[in-house]
ChimeraX commands (.cxc) that place a marker at each C-alpha (Angstrom):
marker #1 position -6.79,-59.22,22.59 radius 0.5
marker #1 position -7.70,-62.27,20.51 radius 0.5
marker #1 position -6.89,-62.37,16.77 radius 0.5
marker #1 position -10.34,-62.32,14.97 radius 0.5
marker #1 position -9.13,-65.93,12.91 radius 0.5
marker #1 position -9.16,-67.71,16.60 radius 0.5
marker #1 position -12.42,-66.82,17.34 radius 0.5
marker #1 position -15.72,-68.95,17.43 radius 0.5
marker #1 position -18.98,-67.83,17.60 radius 0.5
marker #1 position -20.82,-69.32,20.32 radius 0.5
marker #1 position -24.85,-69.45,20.90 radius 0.5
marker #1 position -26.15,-69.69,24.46 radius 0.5
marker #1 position -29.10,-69.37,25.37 radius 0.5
marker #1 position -28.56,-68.50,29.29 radius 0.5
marker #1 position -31.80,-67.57,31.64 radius 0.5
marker #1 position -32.78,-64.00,31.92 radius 0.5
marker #1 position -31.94,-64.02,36.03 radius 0.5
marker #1 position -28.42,-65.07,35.18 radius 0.5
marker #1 position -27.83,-62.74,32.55 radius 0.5
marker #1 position -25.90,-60.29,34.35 radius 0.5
marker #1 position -23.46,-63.68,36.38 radius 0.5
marker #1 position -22.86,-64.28,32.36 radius 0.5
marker #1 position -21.81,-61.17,31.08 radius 0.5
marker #1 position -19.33,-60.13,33.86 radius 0.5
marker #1 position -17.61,-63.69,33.50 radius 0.5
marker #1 position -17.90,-62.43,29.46 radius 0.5
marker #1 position -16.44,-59.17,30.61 radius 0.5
marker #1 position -13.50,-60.91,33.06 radius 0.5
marker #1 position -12.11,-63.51,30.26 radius 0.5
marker #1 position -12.43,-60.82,27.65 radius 0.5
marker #1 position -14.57,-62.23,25.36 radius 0.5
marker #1 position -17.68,-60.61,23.31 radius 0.5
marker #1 position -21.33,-60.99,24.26 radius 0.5
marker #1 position -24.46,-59.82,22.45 radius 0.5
marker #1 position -27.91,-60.41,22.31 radius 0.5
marker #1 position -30.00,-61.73,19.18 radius 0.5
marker #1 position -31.65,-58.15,18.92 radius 0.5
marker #1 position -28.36,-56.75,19.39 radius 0.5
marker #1 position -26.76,-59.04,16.47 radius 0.5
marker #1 position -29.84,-58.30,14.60 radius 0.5
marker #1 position -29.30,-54.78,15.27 radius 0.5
marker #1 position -25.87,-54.74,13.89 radius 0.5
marker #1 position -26.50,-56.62,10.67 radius 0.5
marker #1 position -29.49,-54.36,9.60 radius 0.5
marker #1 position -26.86,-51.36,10.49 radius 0.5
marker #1 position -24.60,-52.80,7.79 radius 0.5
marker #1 position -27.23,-53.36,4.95 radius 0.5
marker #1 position -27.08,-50.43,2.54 radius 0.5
marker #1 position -30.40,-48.30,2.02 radius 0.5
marker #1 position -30.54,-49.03,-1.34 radius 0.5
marker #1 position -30.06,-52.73,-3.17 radius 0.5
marker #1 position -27.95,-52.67,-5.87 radius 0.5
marker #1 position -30.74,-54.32,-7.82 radius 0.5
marker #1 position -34.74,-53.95,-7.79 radius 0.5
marker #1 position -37.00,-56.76,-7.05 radius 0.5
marker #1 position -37.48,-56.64,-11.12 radius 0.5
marker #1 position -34.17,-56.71,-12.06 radius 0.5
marker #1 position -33.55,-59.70,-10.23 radius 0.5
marker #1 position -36.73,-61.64,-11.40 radius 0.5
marker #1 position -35.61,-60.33,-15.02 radius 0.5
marker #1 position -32.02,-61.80,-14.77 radius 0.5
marker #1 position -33.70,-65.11,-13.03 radius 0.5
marker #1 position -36.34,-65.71,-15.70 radius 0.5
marker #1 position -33.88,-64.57,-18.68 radius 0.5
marker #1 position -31.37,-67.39,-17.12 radius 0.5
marker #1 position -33.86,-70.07,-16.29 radius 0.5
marker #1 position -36.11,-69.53,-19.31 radius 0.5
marker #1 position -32.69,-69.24,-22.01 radius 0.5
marker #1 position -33.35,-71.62,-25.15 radius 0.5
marker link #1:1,2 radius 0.2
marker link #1:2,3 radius 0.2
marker link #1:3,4 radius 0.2
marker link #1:4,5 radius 0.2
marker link #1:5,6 radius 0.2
marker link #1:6,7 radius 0.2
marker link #1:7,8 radius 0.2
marker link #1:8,9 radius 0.2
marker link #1:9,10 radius 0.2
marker link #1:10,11 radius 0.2
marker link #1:11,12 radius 0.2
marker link #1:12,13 radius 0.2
marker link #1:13,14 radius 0.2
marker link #1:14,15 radius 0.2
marker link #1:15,16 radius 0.2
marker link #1:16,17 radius 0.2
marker link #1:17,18 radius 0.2
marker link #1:18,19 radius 0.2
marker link #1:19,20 radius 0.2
marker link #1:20,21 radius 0.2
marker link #1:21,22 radius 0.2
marker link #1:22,23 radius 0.2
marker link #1:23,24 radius 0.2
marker link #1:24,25 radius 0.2
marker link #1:25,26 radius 0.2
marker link #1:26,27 radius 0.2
marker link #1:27,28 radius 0.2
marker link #1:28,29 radius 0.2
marker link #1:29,30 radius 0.2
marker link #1:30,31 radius 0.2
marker link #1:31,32 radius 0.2
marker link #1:32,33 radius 0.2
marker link #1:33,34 radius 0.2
marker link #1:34,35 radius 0.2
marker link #1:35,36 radius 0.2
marker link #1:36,37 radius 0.2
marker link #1:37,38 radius 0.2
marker link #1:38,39 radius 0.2
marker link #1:39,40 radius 0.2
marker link #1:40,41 radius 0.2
marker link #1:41,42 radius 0.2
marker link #1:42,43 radius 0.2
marker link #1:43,44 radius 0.2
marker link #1:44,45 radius 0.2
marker link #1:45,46 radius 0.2
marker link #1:46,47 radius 0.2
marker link #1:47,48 radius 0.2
marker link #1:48,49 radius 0.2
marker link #1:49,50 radius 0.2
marker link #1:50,51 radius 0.2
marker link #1:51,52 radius 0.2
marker link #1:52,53 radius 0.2
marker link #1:53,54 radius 0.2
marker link #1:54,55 radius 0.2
marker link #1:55,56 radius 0.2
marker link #1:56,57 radius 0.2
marker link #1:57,58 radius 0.2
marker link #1:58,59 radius 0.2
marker link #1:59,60 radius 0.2
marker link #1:60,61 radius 0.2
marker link #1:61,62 radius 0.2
marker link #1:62,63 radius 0.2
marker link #1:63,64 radius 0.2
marker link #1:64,65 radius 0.2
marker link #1:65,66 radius 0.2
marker link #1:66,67 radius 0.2
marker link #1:67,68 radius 0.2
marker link #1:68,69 radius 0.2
view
């Protein structure tokens, strides 16, 4: 197993018919594979149900920085 520092994230965009040749030569050298909707998938998973801050508050601290005499 690879040390998560040595690793490079890779895009490919491979045809759908050779989709399967790809991910068992993914599967043979060990490496990671995953679709866009699967990355997608995995970042929404992470993002917490609620924001820290509201739309408002943000705006607020935005116009109260921008707008400061």
């Amino acid at each position: 197993m690879t040390n998560n520092a040595t690793l490079r994230g890779v895009y490919v965009n491979v045809p759908a018919s050779d989709w399967s040749l790809f991910r068992e030569l993914v599967r043979k050298f060990g490496w990671q594979a995953e679709t866009r909707e699967q990355m997608l998938d995995r970042f929404i998973s992470t993002r917490p149900a609620q924001p820290m801050l509201s739309e408002e508050e943000i705006m607020y601290e935005v116009k109260s920085v921008r707008y400061a005499k």
